[in-house]
C-alpha positions as CSV (number, residue, x, y, z in Angstrom):
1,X,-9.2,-22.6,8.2
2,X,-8.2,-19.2,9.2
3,X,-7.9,-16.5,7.1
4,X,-5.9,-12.8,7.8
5,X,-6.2,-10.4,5.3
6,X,-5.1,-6.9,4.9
7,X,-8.3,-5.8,2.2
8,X,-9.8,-2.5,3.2
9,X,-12.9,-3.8,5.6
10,X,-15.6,-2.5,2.9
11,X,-14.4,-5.6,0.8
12,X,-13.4,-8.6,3.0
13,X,-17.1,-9.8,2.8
14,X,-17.1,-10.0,-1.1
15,X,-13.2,-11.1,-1.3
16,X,-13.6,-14.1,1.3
17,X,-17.0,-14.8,-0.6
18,X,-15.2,-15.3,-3.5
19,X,-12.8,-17.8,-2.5
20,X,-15.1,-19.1,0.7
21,X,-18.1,-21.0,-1.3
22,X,-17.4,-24.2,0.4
23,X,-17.3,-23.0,3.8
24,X,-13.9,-24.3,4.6
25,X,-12.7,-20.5,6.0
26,X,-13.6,-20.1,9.5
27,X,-12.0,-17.1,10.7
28,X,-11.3,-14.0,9.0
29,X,-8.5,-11.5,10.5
30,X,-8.1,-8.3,9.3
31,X,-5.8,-5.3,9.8
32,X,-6.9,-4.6,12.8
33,X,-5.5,-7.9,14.1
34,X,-1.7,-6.7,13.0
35,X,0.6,-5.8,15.4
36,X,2.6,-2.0,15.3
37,X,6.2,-2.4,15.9
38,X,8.7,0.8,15.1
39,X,5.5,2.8,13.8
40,X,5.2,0.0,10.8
41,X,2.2,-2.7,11.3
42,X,2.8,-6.3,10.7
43,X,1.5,-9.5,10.2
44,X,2.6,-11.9,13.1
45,X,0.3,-14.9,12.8
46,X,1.7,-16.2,16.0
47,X,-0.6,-13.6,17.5
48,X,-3.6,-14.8,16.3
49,X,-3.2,-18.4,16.7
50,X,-0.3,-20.4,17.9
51,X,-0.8,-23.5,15.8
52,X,1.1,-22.0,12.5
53,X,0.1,-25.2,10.4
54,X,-3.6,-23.9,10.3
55,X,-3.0,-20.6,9.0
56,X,-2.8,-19.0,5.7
57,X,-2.5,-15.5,5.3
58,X,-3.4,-13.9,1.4
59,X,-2.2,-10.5,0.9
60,X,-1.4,-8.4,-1.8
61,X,1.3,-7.0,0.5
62,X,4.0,-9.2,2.2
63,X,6.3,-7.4,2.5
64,X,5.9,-6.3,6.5
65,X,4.6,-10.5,7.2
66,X,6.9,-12.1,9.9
67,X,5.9,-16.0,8.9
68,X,6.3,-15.8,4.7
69,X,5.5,-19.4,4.5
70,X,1.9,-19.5,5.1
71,X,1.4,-16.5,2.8
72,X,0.1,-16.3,-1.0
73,X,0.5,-13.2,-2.4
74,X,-2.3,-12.1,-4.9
75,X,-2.9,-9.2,-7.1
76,X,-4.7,-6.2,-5.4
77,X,-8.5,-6.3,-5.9
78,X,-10.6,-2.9,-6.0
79,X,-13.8,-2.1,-6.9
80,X,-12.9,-1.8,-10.5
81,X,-11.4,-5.1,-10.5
82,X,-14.5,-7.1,-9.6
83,X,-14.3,-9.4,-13.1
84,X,-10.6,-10.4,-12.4
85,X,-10.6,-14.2,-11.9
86,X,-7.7,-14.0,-9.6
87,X,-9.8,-15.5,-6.3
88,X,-11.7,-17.3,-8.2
89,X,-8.3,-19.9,-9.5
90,X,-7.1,-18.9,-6.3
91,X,-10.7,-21.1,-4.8
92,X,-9.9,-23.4,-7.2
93,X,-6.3,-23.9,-6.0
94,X,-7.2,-24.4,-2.4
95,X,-10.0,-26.5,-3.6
96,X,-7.4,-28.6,-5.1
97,X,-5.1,-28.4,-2.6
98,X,-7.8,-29.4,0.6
99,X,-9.3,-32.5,-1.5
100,X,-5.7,-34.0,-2.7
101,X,-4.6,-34.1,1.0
102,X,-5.1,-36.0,4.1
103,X,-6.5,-34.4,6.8
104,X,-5.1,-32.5,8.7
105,X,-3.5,-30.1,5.7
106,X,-0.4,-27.8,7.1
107,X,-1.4,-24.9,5.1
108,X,2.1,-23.9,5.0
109,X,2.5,-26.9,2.0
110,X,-0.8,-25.5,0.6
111,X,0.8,-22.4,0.5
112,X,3.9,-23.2,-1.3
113,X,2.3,-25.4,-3.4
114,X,0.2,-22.4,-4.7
115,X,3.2,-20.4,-5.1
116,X,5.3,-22.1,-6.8
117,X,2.1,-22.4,-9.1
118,X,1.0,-18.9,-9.4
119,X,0.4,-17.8,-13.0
C-alpha cells in the first residue's frame, strides 16, 4: 500500500507509525512529491504511481487533491494532539477494510467505505 501525506516531515514517522503496525504501508509520499501548478501545489496521484487502485492518500487538506476518491480526510494532528485516537480507528478501519476483502483491494472502495463511515 502506498501512502501520500501532506503532515509536516517532523511527524510522518510517528503518524504512519500509528496507523502502519501491521506493515501493510509500503510507501510513504510526502509534500515534496506534489506537483505546483498556477503557484498552488497539488496532489496528483497519477504522478506517483499510475495504478490508481493501490493508492490512498490521508490528508487533513483535500481540498487542492486532483483524484478525491482515493482520499480520507482526517482531523489535523500536532504535537498537542498526540492522545487523539483519530489514526488509531483510522488503523482499525483499514484493518477492517484489508481483512474483509479479497486480494487485490482497490483502495478507492476502502476509501469510500471509510468515508461514508467517518465519525
Amino acid at each position: 500500500m502506498s501512502v501520500f501525506t501532506q503532515v509536516e516531515e517532523n511527524l510522518v514517522d510517528e503518524v504512519i507509525h500509528q496507523i502502519n503496525y501491521k506493515n501493510t504501508i509500503v510507501e510513504i509520499h510526502t509534500k515534496t512529491d506534489m506537483v505546483e501548478k498556477s503557484g498552488k501545489y497539488w496532489k496528483d496521484l497519477s504522478k506517483i504511481k499510475p495504478d490508481l487502485s493501490k493508492v490512498m492518500l490521508i490528508t487533513t487538506n483535500s481540498e487542492n487533491v486532483v483524484q478525491k476518491e482515493n482520499t480520507i480526510k482526517i482531523p489535523m494532528f500536532t504535537e498537542t494532539s498526540k492522545e487523539d485516537d483519530c489514526l488509531k480507528r483510522l488503523g482499525e478501519m483499514l484493518e477492517f477494510e484489508m481483512s474483509s476483502e479479497s486480494k487485490p483491494v482497490d483502495l478507492r472502495k476502502v476509501c469510500k467505505n471509510i468515508e461514508s463511515n467517518w465519525v
